[in-house]
PDB file as gemmi writes it, atoms N, CA and C in Angstrom:
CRYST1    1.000    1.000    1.000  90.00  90.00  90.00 P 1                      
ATOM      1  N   UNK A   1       0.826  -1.185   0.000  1.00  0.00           N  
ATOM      2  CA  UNK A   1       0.000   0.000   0.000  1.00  0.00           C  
ATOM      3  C   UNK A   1       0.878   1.260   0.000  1.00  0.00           C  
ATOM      4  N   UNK A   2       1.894   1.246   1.052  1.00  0.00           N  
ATOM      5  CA  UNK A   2       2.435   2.633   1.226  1.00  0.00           C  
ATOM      6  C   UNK A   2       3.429   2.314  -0.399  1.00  0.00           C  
ATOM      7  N   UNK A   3       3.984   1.471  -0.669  1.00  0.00           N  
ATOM      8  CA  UNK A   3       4.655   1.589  -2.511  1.00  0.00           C  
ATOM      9  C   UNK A   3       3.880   2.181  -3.515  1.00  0.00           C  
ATOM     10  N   UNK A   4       3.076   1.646  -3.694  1.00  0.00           N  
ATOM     11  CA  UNK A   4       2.273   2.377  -4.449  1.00  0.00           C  
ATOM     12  C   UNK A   4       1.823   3.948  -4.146  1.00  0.00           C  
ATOM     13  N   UNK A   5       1.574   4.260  -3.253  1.00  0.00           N  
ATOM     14  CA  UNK A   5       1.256   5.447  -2.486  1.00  0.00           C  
ATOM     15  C   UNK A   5       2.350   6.226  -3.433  1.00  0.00           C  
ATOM     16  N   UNK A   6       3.758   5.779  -2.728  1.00  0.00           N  
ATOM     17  CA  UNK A   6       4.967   6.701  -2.462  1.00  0.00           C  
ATOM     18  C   UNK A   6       4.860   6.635  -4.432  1.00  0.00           C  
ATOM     19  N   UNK A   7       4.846   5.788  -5.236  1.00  0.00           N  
ATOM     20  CA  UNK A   7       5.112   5.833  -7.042  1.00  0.00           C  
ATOM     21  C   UNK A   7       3.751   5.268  -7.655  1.00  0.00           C  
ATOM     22  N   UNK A   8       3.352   6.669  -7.750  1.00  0.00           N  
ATOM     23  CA  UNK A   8       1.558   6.413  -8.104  1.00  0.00           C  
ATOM     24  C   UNK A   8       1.843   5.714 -10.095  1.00  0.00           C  
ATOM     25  N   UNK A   9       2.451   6.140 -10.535  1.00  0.00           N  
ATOM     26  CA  UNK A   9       2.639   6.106 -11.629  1.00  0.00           C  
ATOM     27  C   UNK A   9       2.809   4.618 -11.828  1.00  0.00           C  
ATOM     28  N   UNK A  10       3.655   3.608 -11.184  1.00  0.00           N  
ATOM     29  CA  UNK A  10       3.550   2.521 -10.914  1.00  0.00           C  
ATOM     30  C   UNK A  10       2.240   1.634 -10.895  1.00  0.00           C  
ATOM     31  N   UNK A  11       1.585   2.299  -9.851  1.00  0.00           N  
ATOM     32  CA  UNK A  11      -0.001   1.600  -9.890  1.00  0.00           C  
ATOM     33  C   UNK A  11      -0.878   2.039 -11.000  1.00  0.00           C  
ATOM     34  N   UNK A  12      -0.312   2.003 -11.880  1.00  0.00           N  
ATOM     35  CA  UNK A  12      -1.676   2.519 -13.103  1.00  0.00           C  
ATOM     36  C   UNK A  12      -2.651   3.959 -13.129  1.00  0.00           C  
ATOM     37  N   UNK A  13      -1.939   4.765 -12.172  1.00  0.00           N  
ATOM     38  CA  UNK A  13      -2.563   6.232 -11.664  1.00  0.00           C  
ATOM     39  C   UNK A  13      -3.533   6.022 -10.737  1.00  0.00           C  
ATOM     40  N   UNK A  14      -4.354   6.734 -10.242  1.00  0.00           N  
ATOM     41  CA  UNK A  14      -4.787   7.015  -9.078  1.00  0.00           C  
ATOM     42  C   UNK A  14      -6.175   6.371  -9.363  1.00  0.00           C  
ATOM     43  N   UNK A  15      -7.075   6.262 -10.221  1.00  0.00           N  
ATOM     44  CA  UNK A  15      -8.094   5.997 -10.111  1.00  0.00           C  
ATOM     45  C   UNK A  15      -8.103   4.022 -10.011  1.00  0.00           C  
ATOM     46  N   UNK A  16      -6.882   3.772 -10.723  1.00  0.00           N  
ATOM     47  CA  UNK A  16      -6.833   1.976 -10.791  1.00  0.00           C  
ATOM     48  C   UNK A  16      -6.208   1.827  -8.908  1.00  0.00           C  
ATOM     49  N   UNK A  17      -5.369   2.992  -8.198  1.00  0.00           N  
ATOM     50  CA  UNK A  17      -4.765   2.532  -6.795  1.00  0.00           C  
ATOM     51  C   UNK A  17      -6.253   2.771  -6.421  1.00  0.00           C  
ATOM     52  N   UNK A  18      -7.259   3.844  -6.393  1.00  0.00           N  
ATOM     53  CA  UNK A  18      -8.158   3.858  -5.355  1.00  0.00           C  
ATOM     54  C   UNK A  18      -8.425   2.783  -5.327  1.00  0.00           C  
ATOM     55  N   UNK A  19      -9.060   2.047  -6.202  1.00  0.00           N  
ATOM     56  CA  UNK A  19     -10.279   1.013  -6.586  1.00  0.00           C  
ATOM     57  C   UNK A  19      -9.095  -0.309  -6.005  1.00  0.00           C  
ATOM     58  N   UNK A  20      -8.272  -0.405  -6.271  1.00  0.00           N  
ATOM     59  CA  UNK A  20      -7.280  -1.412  -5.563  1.00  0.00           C  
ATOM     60  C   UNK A  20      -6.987  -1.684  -3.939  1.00  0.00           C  
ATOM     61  N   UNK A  21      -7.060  -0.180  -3.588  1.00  0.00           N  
ATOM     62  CA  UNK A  21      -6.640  -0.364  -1.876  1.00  0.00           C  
ATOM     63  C   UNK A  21      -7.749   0.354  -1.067  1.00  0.00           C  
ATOM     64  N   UNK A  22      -9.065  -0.048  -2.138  1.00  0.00           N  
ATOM     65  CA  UNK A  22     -10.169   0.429  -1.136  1.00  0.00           C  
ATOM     66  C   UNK A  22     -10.907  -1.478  -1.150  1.00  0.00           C  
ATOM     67  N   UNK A  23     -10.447  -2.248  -1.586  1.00  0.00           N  
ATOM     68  CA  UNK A  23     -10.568  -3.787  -1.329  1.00  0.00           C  
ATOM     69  C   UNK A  23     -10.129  -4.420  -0.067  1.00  0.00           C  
ATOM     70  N   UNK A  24      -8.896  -3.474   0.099  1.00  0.00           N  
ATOM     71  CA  UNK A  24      -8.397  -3.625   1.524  1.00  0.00           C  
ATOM     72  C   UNK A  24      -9.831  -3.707   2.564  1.00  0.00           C  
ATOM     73  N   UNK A  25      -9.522  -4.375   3.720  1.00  0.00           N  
ATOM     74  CA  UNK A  25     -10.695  -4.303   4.516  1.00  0.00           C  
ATOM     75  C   UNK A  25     -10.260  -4.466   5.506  1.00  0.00           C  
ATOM     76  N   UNK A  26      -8.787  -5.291   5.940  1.00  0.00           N  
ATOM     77  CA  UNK A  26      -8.119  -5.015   7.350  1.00  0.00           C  
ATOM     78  C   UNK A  26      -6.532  -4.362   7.129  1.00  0.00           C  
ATOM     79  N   UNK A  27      -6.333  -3.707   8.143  1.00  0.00           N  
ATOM     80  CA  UNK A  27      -4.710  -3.578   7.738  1.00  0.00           C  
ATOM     81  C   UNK A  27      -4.144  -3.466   9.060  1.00  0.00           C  
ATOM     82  N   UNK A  28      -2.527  -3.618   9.204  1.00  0.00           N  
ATOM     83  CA  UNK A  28      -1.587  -3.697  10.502  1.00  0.00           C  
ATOM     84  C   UNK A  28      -1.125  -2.025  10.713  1.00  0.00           C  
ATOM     85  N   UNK A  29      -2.009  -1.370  11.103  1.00  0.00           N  
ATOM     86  CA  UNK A  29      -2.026   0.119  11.172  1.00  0.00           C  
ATOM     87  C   UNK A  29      -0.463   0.490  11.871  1.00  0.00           C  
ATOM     88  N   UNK A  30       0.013   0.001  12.495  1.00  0.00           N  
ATOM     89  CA  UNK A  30       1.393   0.131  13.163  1.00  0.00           C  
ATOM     90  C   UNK A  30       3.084  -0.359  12.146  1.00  0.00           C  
ATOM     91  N   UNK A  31       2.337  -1.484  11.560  1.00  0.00           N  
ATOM     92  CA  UNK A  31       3.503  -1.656  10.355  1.00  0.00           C  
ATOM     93  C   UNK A  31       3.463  -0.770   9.305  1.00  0.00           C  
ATOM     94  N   UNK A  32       2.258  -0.037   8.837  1.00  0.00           N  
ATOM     95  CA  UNK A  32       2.327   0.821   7.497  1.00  0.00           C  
ATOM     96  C   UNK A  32       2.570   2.017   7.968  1.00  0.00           C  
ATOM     97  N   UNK A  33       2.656   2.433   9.565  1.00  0.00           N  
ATOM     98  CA  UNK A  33       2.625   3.725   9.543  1.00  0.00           C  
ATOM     99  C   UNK A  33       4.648   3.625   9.971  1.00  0.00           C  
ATOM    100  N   UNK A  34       5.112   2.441  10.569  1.00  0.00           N  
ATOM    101  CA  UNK A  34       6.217   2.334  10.041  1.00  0.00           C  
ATOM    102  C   UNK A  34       6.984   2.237   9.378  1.00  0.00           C  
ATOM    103  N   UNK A  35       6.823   1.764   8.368  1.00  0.00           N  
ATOM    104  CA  UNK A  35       7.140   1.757   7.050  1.00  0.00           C  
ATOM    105  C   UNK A  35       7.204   2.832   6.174  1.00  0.00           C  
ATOM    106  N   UNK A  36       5.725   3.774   6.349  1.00  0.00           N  
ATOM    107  CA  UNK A  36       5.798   5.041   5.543  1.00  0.00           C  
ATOM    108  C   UNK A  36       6.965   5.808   6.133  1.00  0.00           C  
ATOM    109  N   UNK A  37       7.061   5.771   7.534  1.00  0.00           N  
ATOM    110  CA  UNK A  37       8.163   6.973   8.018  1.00  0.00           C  
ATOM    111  C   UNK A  37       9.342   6.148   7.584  1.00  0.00           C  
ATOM    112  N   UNK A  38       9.523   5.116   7.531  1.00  0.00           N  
ATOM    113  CA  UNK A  38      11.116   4.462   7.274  1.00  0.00           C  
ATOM    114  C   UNK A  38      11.567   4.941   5.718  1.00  0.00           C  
ATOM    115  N   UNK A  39      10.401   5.098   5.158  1.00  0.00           N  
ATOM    116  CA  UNK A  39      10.925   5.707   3.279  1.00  0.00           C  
ATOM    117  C   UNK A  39      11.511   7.415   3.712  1.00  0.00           C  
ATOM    118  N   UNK A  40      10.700   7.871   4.660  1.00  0.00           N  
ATOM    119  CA  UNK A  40      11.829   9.043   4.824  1.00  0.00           C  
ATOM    120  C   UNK A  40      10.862  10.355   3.886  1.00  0.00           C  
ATOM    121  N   UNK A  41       9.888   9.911   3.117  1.00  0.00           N  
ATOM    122  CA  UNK A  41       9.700  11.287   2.244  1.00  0.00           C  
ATOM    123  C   UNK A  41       8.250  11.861   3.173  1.00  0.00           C  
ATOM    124  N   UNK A  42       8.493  12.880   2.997  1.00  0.00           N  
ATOM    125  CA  UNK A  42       7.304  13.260   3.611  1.00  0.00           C  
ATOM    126  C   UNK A  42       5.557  13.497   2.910  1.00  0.00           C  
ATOM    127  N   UNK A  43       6.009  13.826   1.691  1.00  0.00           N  
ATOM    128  CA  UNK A  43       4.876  13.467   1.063  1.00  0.00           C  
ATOM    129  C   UNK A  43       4.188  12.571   0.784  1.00  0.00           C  
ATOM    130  N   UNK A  44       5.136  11.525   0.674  1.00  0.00           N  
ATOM    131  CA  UNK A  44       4.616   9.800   0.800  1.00  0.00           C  
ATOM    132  C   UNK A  44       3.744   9.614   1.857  1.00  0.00           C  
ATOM    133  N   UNK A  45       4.637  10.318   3.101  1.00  0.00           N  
ATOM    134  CA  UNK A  45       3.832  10.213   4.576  1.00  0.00           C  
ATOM    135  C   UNK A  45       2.707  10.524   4.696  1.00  0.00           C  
ATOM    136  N   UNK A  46       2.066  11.651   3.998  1.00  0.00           N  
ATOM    137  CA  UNK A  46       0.759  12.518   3.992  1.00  0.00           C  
ATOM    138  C   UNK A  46      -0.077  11.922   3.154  1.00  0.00           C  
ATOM    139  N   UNK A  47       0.483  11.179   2.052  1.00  0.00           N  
ATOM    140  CA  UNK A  47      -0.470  10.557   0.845  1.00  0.00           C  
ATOM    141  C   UNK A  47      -1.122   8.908   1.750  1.00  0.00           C  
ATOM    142  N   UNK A  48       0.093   8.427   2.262  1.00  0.00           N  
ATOM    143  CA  UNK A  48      -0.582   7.638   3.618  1.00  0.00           C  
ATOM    144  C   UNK A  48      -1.821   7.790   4.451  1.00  0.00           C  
ATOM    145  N   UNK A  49      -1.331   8.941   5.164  1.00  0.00           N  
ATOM    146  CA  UNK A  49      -2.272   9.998   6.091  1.00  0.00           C  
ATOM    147  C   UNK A  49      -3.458   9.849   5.387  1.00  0.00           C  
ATOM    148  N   UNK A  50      -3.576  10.758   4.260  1.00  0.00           N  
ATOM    149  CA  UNK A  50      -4.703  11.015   3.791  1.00  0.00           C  
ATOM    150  C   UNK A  50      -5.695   9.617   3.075  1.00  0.00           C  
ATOM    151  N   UNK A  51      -4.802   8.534   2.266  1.00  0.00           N  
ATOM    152  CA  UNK A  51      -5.903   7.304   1.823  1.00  0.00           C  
ATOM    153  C   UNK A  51      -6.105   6.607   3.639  1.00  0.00           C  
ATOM    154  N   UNK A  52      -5.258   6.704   4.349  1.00  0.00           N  
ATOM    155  CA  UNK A  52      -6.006   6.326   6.184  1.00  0.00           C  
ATOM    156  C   UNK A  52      -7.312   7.088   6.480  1.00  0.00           C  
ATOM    157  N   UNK A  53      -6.744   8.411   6.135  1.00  0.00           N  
ATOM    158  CA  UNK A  53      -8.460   9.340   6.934  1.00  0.00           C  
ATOM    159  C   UNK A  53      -9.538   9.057   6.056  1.00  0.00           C  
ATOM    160  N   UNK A  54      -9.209   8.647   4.551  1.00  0.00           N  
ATOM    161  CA  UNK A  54     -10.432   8.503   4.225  1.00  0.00           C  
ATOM    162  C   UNK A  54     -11.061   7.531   4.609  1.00  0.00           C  
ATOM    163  N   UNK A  55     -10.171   6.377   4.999  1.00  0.00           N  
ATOM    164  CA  UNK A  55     -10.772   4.922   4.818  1.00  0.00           C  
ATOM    165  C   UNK A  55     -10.657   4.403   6.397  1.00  0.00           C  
ATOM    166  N   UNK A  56     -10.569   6.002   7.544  1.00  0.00           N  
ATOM    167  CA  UNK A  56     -10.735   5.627   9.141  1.00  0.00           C  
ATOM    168  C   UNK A  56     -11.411   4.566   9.079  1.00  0.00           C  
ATOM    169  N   UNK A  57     -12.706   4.959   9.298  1.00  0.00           N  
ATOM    170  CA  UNK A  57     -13.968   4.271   9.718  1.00  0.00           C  
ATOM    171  C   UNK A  57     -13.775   2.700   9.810  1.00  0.00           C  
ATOM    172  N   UNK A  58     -14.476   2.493   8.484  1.00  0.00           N  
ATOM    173  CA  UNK A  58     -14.063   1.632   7.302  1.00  0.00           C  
ATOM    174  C   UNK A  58     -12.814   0.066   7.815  1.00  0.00           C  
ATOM    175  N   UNK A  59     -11.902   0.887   8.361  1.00  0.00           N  
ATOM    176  CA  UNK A  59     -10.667  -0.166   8.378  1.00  0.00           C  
ATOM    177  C   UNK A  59     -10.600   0.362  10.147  1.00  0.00           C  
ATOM    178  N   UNK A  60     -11.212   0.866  11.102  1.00  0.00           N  
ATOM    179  CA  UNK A  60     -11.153   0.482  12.500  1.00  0.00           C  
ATOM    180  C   UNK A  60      -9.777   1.790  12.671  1.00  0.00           C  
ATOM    181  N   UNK A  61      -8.986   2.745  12.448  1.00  0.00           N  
ATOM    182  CA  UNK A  61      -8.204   3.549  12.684  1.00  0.00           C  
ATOM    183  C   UNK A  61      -8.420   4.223  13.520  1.00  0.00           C  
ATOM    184  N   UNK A  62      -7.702   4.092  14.993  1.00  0.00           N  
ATOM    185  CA  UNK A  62      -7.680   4.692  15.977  1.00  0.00           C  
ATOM    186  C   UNK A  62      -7.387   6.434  15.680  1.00  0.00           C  
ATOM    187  N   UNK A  63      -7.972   7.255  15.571  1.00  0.00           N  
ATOM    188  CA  UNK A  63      -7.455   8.958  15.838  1.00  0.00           C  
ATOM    189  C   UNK A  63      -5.744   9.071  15.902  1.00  0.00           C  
ATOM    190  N   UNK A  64      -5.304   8.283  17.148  1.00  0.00           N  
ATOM    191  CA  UNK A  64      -4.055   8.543  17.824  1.00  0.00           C  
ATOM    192  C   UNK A  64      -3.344   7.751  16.400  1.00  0.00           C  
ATOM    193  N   UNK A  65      -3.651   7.131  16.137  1.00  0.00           N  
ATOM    194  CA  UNK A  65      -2.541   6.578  15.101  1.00  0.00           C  
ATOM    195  C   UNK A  65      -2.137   7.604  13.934  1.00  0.00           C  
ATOM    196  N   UNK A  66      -2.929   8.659  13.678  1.00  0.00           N  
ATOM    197  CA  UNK A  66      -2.733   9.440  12.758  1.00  0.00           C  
ATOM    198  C   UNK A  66      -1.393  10.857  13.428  1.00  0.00           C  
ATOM    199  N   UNK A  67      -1.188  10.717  14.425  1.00  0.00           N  
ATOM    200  CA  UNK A  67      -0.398  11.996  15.349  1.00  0.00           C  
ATOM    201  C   UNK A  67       1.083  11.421  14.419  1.00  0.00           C  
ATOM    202  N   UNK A  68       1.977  10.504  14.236  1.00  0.00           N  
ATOM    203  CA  UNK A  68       2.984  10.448  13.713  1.00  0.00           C  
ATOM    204  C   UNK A  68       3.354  10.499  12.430  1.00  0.00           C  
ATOM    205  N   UNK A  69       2.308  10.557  11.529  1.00  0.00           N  
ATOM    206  CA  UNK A  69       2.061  10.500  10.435  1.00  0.00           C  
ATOM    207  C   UNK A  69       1.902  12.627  10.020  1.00  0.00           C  
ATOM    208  N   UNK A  70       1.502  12.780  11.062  1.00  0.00           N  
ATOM    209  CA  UNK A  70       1.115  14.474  10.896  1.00  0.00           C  
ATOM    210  C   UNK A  70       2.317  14.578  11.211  1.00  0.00           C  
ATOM    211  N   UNK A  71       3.140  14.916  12.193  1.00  0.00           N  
ATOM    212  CA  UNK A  71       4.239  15.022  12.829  1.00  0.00           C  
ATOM    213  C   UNK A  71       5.338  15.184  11.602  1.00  0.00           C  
ATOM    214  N   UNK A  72       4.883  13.912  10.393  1.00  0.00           N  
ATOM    215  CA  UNK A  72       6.124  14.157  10.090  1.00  0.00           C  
ATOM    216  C   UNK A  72       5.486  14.116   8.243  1.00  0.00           C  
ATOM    217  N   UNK A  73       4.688  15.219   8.093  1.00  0.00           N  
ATOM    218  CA  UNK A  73       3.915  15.470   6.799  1.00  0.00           C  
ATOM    219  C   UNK A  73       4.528  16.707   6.037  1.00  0.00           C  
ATOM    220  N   UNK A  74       4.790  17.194   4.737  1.00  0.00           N  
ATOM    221  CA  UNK A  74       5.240  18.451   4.724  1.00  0.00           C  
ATOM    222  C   UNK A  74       4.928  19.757   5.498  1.00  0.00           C  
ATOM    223  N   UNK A  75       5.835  20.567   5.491  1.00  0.00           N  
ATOM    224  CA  UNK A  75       5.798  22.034   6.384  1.00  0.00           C  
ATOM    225  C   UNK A  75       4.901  22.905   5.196  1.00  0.00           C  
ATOM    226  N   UNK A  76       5.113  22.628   4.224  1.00  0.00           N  
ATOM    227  CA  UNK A  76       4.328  23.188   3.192  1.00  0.00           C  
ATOM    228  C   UNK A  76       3.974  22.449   2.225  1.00  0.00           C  
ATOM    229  N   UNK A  77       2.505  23.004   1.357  1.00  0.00           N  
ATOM    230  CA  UNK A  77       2.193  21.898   0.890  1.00  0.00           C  
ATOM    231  C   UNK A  77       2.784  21.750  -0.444  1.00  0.00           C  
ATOM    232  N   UNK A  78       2.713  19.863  -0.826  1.00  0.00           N  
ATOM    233  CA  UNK A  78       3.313  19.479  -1.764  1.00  0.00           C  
ATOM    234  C   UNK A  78       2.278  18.774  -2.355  1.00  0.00           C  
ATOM    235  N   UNK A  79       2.556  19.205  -4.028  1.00  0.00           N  
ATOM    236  CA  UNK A  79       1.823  18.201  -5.512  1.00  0.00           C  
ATOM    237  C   UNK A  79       2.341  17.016  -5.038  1.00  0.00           C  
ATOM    238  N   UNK A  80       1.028  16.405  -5.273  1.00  0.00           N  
ATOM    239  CA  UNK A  80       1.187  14.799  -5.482  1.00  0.00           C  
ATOM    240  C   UNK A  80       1.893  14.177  -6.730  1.00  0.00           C  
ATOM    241  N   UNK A  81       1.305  14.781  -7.885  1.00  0.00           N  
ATOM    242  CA  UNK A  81       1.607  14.648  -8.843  1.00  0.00           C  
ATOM    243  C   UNK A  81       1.798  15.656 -10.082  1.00  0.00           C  
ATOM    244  N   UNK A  82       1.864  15.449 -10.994  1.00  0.00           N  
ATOM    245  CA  UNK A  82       1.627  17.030 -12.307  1.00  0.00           C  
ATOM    246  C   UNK A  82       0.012  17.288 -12.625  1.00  0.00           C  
ATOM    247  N   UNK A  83      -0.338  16.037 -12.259  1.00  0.00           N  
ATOM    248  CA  UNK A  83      -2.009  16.465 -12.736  1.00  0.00           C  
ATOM    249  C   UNK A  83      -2.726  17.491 -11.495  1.00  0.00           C  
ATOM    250  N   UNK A  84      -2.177  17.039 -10.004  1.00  0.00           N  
ATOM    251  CA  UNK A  84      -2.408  18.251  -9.002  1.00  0.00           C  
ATOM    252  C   UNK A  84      -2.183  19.400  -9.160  1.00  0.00           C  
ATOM    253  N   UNK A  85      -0.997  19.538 -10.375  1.00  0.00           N  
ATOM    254  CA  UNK A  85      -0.401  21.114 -10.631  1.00  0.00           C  
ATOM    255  C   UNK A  85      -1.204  21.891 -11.365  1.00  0.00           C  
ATOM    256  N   UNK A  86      -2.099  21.427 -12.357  1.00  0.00           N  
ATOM    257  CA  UNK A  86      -2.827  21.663 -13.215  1.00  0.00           C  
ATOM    258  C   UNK A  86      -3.976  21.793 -12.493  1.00  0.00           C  
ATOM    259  N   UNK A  87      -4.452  21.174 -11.859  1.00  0.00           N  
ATOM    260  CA  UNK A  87      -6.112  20.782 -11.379  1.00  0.00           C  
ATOM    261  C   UNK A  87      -6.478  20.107 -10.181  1.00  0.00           C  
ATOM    262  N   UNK A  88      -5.349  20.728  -9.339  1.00  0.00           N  
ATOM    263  CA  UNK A  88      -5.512  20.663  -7.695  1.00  0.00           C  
ATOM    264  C   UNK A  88      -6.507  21.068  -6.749  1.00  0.00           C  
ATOM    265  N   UNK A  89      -6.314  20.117  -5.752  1.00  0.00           N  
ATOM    266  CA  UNK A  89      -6.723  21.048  -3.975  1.00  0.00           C  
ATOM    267  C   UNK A  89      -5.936  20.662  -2.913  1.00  0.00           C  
ATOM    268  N   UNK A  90      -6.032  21.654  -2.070  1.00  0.00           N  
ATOM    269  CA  UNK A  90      -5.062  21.601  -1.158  1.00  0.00           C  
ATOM    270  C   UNK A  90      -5.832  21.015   0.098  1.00  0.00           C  
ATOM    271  N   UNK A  91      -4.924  19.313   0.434  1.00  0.00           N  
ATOM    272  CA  UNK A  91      -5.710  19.130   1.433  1.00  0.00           C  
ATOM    273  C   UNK A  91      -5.078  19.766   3.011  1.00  0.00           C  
ATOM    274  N   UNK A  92      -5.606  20.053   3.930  1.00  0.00           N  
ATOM    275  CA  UNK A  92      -4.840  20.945   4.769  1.00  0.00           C  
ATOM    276  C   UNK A  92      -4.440  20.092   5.751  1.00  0.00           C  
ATOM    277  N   UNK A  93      -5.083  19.058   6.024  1.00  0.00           N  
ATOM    278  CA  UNK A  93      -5.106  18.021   7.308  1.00  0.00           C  
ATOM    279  C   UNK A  93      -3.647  17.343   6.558  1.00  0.00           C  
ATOM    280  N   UNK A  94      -3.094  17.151   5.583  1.00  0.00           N  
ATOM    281  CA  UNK A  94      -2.138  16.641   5.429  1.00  0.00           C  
ATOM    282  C   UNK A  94      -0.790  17.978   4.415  1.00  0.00           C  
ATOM    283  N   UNK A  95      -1.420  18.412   4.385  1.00  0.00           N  
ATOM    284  CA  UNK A  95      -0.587  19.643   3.520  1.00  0.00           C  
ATOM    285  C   UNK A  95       0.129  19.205   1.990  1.00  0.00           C  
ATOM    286  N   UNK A  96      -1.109  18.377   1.361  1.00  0.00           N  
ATOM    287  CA  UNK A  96      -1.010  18.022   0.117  1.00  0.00           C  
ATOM    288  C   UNK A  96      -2.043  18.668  -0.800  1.00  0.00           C  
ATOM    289  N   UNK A  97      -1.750  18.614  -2.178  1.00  0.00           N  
ATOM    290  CA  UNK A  97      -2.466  19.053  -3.305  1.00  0.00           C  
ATOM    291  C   UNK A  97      -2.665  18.148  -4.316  1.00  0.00           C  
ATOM    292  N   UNK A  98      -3.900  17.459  -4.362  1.00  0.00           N  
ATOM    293  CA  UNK A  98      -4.236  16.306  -4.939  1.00  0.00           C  
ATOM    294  C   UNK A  98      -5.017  16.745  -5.958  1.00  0.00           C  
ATOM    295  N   UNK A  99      -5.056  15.813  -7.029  1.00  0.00           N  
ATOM    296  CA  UNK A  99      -6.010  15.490  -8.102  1.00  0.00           C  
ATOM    297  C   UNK A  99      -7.204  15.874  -7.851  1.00  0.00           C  
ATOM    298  N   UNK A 100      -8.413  16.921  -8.409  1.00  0.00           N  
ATOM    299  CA  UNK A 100      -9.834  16.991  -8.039  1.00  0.00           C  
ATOM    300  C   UNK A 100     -10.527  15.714  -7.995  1.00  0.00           C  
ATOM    301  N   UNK A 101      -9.753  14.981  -9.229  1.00  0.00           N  
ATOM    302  CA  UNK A 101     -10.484  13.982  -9.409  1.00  0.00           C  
ATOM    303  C   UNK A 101     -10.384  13.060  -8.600  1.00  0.00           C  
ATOM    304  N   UNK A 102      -9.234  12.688  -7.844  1.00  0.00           N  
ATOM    305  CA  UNK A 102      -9.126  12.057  -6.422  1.00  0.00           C  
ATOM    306  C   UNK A 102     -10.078  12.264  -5.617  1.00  0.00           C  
ATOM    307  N   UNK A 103     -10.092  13.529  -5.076  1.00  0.00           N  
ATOM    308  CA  UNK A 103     -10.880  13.863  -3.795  1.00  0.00           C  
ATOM    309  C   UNK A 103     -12.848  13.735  -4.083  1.00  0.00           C  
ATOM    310  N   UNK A 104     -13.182  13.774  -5.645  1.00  0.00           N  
ATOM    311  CA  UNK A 104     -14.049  13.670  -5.622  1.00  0.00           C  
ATOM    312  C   UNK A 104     -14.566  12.168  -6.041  1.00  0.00           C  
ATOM    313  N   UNK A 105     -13.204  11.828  -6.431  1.00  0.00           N  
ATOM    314  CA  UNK A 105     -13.781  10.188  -6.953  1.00  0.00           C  
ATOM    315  C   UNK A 105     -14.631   9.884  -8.475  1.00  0.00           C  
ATOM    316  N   UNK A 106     -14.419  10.863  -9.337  1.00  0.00           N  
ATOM    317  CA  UNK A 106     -15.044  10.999 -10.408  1.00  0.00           C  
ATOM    318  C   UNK A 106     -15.582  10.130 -10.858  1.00  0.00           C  
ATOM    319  N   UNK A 107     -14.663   8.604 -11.032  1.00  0.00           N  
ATOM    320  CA  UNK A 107     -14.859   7.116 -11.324  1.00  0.00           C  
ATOM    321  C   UNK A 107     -15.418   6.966 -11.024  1.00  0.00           C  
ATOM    322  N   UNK A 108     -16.652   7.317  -9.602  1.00  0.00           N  
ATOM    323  CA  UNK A 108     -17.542   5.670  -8.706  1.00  0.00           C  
ATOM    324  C   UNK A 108     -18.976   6.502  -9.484  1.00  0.00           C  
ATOM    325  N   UNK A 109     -18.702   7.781 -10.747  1.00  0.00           N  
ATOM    326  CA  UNK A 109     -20.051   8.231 -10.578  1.00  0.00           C  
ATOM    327  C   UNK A 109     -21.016   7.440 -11.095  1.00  0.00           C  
ATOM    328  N   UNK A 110     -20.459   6.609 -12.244  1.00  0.00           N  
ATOM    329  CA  UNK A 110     -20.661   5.753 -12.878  1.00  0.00           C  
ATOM    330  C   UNK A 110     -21.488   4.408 -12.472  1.00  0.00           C  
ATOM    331  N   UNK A 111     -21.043   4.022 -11.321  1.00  0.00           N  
ATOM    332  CA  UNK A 111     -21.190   2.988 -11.017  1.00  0.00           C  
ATOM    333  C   UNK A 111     -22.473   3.030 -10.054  1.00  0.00           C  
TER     334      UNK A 111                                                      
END                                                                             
C-alpha cells in the first residue's frame, strides 16, 4: 500500500490505486505507519495519512494513530503529482495538493 502510495505512476494512476486499496478491509495500522516513516519522504507520509483518513472508519483507525504520520507530513504543501499542478486542492489536514479527481472520486459516478 504505502509503494504504491509513495510511485503512483507505478499503480496505473490514481483511479486503478483507489479502486485497488479500497478492497483492503483489514490492515496492521502500526507496520504501514512504520514503514511510511522508514521511506523518509514526507509526502509519501501525507499521501498515507490522507488514503487512512479517508478509509478511518471503514478499516477500525484509531485517531491517535494518525499523530505520527502528521508530525512528520510536509511544512508546506506538496503536488502529489503534475495532474495536481494543473487541477488541484489543497488538502490541509495533510498539507497536500491532490487530483480533483481524487478527492471527488469521479470514477464511482458511474457505477
Amino acid at each position: 500500500m504505502v509503494d504504491v502510495l509513495d510511485k503512483p505512476k507505478l499503480g496505473g494512476g490514481w483511479e486503478e490505486i483507489w479502486r485497488s486499496l479500497n478492497m483492503i478491509d483489514r490492515i496492521k495500522i502500526n507496520k504501514i505507519i512504520e514503514y511510511a516513516l522508514l521511506l523518509n519522504n514526507a509526502t509519501t507520509i501525507a499521501k498515507v495519512g490522507f488514503y487512512l483518513s479517508e478509509r478511518q472508519k471503514e478499516l477500525k483507525i484509531p485517531f491517535e494513530a494518525f499523530n505520527k504520520l502528521q508530525a512528520n507530513c510536509p511544512k508546506s504543501p506538496h503536488y502529489v503529482d503534475s495532474e495536481a499542478r494543473k487541477n488541484g486542492m489543497l488538502i490541509n489536514d495533510w498539507n497536500i495538493i491532490i487530483p480533483k479527481s481524487l478527492y471527488s472520486k469521479k470514477w464511482e459516478e458511474g457505477q
